[in-house]
C-alpha positions as CSV (number, residue, x, y, z in Angstrom):
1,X,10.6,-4.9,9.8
2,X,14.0,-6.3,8.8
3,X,17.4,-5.9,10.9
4,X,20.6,-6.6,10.1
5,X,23.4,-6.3,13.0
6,X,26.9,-6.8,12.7
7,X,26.5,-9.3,10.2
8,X,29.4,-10.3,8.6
9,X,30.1,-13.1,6.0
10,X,32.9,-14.6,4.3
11,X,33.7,-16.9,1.1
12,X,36.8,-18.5,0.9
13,X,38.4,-16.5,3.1
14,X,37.4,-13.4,1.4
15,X,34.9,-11.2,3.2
16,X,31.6,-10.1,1.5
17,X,30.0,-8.4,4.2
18,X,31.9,-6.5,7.2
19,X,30.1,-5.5,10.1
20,X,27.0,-4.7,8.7
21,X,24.3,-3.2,9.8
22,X,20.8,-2.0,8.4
23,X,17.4,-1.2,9.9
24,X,14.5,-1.3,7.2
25,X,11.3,0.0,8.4
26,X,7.7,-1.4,7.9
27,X,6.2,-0.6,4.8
28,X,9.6,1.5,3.5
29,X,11.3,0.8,-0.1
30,X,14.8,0.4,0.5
31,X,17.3,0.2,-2.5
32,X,20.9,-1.1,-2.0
33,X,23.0,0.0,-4.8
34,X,27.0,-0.7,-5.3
35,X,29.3,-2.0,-7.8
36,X,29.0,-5.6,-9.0
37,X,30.4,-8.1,-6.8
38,X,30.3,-6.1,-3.7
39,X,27.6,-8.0,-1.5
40,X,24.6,-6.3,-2.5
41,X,22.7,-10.3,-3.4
42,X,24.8,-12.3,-0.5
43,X,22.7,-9.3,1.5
44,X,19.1,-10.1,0.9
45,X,19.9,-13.9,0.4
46,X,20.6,-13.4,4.2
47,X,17.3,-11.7,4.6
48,X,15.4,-14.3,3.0
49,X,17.6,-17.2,5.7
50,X,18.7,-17.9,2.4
51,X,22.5,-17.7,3.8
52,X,23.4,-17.4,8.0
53,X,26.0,-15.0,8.6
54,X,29.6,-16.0,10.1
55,X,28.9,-13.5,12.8
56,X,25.8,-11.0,13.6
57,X,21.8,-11.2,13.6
58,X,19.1,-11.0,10.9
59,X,15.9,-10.2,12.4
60,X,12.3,-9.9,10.3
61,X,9.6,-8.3,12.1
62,X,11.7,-9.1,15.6
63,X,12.2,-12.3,15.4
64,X,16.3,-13.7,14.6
65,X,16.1,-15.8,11.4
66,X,19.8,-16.9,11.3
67,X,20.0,-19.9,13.9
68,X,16.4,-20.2,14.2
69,X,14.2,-23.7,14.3
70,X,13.2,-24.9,11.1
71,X,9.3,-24.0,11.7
72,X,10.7,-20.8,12.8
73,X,12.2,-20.2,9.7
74,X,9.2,-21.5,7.6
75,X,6.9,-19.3,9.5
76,X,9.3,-16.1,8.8
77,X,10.0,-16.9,5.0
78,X,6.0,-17.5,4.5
79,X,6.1,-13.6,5.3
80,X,8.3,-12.4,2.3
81,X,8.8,-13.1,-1.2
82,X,11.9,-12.9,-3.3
83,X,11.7,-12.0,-7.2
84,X,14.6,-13.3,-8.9
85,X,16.9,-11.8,-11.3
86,X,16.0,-14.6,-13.8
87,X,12.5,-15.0,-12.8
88,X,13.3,-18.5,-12.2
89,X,10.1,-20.0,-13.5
90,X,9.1,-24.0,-13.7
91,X,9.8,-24.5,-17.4
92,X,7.0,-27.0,-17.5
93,X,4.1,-25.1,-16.2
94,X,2.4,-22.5,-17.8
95,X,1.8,-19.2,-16.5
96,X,-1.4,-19.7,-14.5
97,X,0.6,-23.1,-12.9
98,X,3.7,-21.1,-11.9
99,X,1.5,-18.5,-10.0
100,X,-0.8,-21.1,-8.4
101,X,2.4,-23.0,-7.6
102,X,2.7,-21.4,-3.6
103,X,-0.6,-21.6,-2.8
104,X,-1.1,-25.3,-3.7
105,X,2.0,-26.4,-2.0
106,X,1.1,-24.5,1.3
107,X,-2.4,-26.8,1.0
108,X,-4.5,-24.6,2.9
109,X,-7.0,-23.3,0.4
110,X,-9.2,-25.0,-1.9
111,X,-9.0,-25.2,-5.4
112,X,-11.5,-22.8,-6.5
113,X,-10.3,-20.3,-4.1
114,X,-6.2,-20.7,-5.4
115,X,-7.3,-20.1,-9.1
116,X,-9.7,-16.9,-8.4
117,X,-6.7,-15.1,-6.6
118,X,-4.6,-16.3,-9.0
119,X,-6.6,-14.8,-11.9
120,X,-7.0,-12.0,-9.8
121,X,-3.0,-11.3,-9.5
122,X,-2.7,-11.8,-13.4
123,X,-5.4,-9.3,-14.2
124,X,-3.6,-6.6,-12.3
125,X,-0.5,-7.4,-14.0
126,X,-1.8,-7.5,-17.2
127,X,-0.6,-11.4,-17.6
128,X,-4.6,-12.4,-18.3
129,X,-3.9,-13.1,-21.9
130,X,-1.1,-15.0,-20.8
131,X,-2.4,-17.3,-18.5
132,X,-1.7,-20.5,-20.8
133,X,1.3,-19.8,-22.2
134,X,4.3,-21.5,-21.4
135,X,8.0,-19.3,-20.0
136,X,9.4,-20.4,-23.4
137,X,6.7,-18.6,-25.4
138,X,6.8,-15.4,-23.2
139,X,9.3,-12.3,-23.1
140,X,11.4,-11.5,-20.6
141,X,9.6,-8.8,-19.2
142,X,6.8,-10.9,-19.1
143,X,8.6,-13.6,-17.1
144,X,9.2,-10.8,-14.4
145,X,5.8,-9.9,-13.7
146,X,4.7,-13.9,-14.4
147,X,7.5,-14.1,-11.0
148,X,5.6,-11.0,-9.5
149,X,2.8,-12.3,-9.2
150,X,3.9,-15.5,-8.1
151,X,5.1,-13.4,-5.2
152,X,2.4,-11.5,-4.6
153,X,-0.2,-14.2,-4.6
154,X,0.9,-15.4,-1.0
155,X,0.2,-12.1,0.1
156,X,3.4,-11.3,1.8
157,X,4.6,-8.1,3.8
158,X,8.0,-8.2,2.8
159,X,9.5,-8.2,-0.7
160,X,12.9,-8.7,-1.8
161,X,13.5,-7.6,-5.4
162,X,17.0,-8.8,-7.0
163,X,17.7,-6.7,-10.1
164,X,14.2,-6.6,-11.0
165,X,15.2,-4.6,-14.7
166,X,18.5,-6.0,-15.3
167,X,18.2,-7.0,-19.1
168,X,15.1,-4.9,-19.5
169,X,14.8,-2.4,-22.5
170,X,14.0,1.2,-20.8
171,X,10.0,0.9,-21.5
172,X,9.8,-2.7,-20.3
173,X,12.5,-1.7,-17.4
174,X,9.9,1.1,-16.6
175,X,6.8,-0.9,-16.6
176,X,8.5,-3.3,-13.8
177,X,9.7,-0.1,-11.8
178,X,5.8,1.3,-11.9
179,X,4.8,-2.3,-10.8
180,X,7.3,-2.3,-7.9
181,X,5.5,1.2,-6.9
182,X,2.5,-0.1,-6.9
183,X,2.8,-3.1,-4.9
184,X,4.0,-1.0,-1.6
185,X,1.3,1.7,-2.5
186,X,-1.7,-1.0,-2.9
187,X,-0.5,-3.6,-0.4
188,X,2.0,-1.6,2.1
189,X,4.1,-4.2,1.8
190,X,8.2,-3.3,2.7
191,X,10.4,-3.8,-0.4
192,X,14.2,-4.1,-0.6
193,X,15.4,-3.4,-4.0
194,X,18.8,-4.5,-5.2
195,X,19.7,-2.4,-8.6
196,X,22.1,-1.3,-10.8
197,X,20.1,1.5,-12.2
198,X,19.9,4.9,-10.5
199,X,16.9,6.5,-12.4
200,X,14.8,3.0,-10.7
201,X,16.6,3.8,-7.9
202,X,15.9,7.4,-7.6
203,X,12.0,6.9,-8.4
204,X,11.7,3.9,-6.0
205,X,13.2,4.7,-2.9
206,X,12.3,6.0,0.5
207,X,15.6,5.6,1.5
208,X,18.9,4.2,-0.7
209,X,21.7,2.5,0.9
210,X,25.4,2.4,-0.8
211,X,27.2,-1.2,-0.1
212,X,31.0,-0.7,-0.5
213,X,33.7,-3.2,0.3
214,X,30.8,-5.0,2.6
215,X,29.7,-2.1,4.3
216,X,26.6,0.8,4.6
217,X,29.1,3.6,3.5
218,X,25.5,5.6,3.2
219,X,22.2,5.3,3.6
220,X,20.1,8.2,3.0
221,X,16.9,9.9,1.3
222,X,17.3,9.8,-2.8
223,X,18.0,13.4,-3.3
224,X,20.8,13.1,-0.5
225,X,22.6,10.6,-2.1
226,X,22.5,11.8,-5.5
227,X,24.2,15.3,-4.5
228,X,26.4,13.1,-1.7
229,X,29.7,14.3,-0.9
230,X,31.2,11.0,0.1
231,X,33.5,11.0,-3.2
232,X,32.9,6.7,-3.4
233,X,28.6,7.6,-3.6
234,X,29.7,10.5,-5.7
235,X,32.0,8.7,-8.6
236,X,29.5,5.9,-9.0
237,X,26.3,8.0,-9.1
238,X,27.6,9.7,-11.6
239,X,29.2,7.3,-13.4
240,X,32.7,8.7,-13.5
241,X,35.5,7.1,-14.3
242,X,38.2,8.9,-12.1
243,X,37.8,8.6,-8.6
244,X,38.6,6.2,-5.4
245,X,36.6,3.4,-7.5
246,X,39.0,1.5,-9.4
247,X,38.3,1.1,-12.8
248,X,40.9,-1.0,-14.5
């Protein structure tokens, strides 16, 4: 469903992502761990055609979205959905707005039929209640599955979660890890999950890939990468401070 090849991208001269590649099946969960700063976000912002790469190929569903035609683009963007680490809700529209807001500015259903999925989308993440409130009046957890559904009312097949729990207290952090579950067991659709967090990356992944210095050093099953070998996997699954990871 998503491709990666050879990509490789730099920022001032100082390379993010080197030769990388990654192949993401339909309907998989993939979660890219690493240490901060290492690429993980500059990796599904080129998913999304967010960023093109200096060098290599991002395919969704086998079609190249880096160098593509603007409709091309559109057409592969209208089959994903990102979920941002800040939720980035319109401060000015209440819940129920900031859900209906895709579906109104695609213009292809009528008004009646935006609000009932809409309401539908807030009922099965508990946000019913919430429907009139504004971001300001609302937690941040909240905000998360307000940005959820937001996603999910476009109906997408791919989604691309960035730190979905980051500033989360554990229940709350839970809650959005069950949600996450859900969405790929209800609608199939194939999630990439950037996190911090091994416990949401243990219970979420069909496969987990390890970015280090802008490349895959491993991508494996959960329970292979939490008794990895590779001593980089190793030190930072475990959170140890000694070990080829610098610390200082």
């Amino acid at each position: 469903m998503i491709e990666l090849v050879n990509v490789t991208k730099a920022f001032n001269g100082v390379t993010v992502l080197d030769n990388l590649s990654l192949e993401i099946e339909r309907g998989e969960t993939l979660v890219i761990i690493g240490m901060s700063g290492t690429g993980k976000t500059v990796t599904i912002r080129h998913m999304s055609g967010l960023l093109e790469p200096d060098y290599g190929e991002v395919l969704i569903d086998g079609v190249q979205i880096n160098g593509a035609s603007g409709n091309t683009i559109k057409q592969l963007r209208g089959k994903m959905g990102l979920v941002f680490q800040s939720g980035a809700l319109i401060n000015w529209l209440n819940v129920r707005e900031n859900v209906a807001l895709p579906l109104i500015e695609r213009g292809t259903m009528k008004k009646d039929e935006v609000y009932s999925r809409v309401e539908d989308r807030l009922r099965l993440l508990q946000l019913a209640d919430a429907a009139d409130k504004m971001p300001a009046e609302i937690s941040g957890g909240m905000k998360k599955r307000v940005c959820l559904a937001r996603v999910l009312v476009r109906e997408p097949e791919i989604i691309l979660y960035d730190e979905p729990t980051s500033g989360l207290d554990p229940v709350m952090a839970t809650a959005i890890n069950v949600l996450i579950k859900k969405m790929q067991d209800d609608f199939g659709v194939t999630s990439v999950v950037v996190t911090h967090d091994m416990e949401s990356a243990y219970f979420l992944a069909d496969r987990i890939a390890f970015l280090y210095k802008g490349e895959i050093v491993q991508c494996d099953i959960p329970e292979r990468i939490r008794e990895s070998e590779h001593p980089v996997v190793r030190q930072f699954v475990r959170g140890e401070i000694t070990g080829p990871i610098d610390v200082s």
